[in-house]
C-alpha positions as CSV (number, residue, x, y, z in Angstrom):
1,X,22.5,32.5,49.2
2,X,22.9,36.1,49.7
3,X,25.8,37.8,48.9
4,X,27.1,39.1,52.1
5,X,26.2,35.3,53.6
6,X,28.5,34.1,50.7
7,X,31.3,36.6,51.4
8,X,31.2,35.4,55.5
9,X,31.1,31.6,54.1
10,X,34.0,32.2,52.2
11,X,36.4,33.9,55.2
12,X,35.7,31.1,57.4
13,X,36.6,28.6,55.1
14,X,39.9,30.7,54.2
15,X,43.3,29.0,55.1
16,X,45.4,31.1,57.0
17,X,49.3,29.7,55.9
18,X,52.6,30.5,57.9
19,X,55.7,29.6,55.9
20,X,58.5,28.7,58.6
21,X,62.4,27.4,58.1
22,X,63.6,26.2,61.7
23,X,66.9,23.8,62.8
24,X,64.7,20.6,60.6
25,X,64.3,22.7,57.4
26,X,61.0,24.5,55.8
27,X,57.8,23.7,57.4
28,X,53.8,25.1,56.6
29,X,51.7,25.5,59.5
30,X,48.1,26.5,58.6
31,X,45.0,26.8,60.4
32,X,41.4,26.2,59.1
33,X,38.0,25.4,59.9
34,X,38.0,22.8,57.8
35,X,38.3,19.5,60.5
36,X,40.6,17.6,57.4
37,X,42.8,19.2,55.0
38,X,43.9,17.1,51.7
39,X,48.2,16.8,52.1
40,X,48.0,18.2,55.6
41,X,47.8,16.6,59.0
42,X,46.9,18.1,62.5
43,X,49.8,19.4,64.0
44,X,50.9,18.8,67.8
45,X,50.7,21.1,70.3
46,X,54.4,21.7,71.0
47,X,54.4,22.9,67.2
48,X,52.4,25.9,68.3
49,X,55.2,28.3,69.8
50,X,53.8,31.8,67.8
51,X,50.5,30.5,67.7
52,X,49.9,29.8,71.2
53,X,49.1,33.4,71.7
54,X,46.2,35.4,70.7
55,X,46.9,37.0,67.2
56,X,45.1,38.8,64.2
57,X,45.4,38.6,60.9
58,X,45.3,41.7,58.1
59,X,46.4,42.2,54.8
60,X,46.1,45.6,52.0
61,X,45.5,43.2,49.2
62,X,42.8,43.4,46.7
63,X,40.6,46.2,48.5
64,X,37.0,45.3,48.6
65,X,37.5,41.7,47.9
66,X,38.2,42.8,44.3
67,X,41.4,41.5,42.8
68,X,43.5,44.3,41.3
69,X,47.5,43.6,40.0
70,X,50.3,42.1,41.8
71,X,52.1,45.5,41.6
72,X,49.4,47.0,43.6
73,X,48.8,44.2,46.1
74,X,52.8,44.4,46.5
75,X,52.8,48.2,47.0
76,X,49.5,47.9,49.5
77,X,51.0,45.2,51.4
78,X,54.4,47.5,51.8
79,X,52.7,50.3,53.1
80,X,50.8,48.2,55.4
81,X,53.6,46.7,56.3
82,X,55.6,50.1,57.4
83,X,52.1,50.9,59.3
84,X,52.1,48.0,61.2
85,X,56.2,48.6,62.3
86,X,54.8,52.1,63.3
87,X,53.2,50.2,65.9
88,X,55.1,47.9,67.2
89,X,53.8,45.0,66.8
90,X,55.1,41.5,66.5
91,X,54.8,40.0,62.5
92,X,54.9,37.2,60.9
93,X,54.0,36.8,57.4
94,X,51.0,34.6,56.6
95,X,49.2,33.6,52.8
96,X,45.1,33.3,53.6
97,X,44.0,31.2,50.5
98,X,40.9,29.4,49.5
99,X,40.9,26.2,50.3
100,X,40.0,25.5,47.1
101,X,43.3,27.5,45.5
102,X,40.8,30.1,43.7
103,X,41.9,33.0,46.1
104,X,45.2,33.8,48.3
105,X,46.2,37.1,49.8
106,X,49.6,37.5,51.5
107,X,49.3,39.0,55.1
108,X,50.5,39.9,58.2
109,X,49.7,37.5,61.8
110,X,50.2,40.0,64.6
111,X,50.4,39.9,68.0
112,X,49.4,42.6,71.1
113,X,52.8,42.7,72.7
114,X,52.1,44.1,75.8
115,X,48.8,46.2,74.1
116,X,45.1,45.6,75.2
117,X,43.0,43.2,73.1
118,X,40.6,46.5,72.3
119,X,43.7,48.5,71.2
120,X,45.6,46.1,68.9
121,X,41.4,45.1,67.6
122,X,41.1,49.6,67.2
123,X,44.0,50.2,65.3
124,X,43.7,47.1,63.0
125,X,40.2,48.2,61.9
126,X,41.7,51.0,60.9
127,X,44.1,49.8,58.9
128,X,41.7,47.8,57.6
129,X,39.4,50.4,56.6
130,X,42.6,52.8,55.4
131,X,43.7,49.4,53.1
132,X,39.7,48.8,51.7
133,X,39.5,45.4,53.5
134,X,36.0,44.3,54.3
135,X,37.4,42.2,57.3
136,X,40.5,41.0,59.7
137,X,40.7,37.9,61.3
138,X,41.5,37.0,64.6
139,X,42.3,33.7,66.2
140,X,42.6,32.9,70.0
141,X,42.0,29.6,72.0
142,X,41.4,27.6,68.0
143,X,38.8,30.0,67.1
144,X,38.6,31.3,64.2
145,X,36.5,35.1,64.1
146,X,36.2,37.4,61.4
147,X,35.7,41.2,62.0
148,X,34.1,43.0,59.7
149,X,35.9,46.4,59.2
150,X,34.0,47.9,56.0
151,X,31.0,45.6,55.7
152,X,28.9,45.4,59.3
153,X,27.0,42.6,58.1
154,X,30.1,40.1,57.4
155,X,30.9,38.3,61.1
156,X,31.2,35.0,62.1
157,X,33.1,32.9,64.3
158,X,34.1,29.4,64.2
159,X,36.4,26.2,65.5
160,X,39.7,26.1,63.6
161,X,42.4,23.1,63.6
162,X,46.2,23.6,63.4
163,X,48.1,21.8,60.7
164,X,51.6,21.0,59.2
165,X,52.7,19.7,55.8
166,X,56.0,18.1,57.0
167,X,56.6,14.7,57.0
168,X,58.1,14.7,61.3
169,X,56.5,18.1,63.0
170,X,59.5,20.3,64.7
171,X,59.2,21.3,67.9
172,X,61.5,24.6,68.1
């Protein structure tokens, strides 16, 4: 397998994670491509309140997919981070890992609020390409699409599920 194949293979399989604390306590959501999840179960749809909209998904950690120190990766992620406020846009942190535990990246999920789809996608490749990152994600309708922001040849596009971790699914 090609390199650039087993860069694209890895993002799809990535788990995007959203740490929430609601009136029932601490919950995980996380989507994936990945139609089971060990310690996970598919989550209902009234569980989807943020996620029922169209969002992306960007982080300044470890530019070109190559893992540099925490202290970096914290001081990226801040300056991303007052980027991002600059614009406006609706956050929520997010950890994308491996399913497999060997990678994990904390991020930002963000929504258009009141922007066009080709504006928030614009200024988020930008971002992207200011921070080093070869890709964002975005995820509408349970798909799951990667767009490539330094490297043209990483895109793909797939089905993802929604998950939670806790033992009775909130419904805020």
């Amino acid at each position: 397998m090609d390199k650039d194949h087993e860069l694209a293979s890895a993002y799809l399989d990535t788990m995007l994670v959203f740490d929430f604390v609601d009136l029932f306590g601490p919950t995980q959501y996380a989507f994936s491509a990945r139609e089971e999840l060990a310690g996970w179960k598919r989550a209902d749809s009234a569980s989807r309140s943020f996620f029922d909209s169209l969002f992306w998904v960007i982080s300044a950690h470890n530019p070109y997919s190559i893992k540099v120190s925490d202290e970096e990766n914290i001081r990226a992620n801040e300056e991303l981070l007052r980027d991002l406020m600059n614009f406006n846009f609706q956050l929520q942190p997010v950890s994308c890992r491996a399913v497999d535990g060997s990678w994990s990246e904390e991020s930002f999920a963000v929504t258009k609020l009141g922007k066009t789809l080709a504006e928030v996608t614009e200024t988020l490749m930008a971002l992207g390409g200011k921070y080093k990152q070869n890709s964002i994600f975005q995820i509408s309708n349970s798909r799951l699409k990667v767009i490539p922001v330094l490297n043209r040849k990483i895109l793909g596009e797939t089905d993802c599920y929604f998950y939670s971790n806790d033992k009775e699914t909130s419904s805020w």
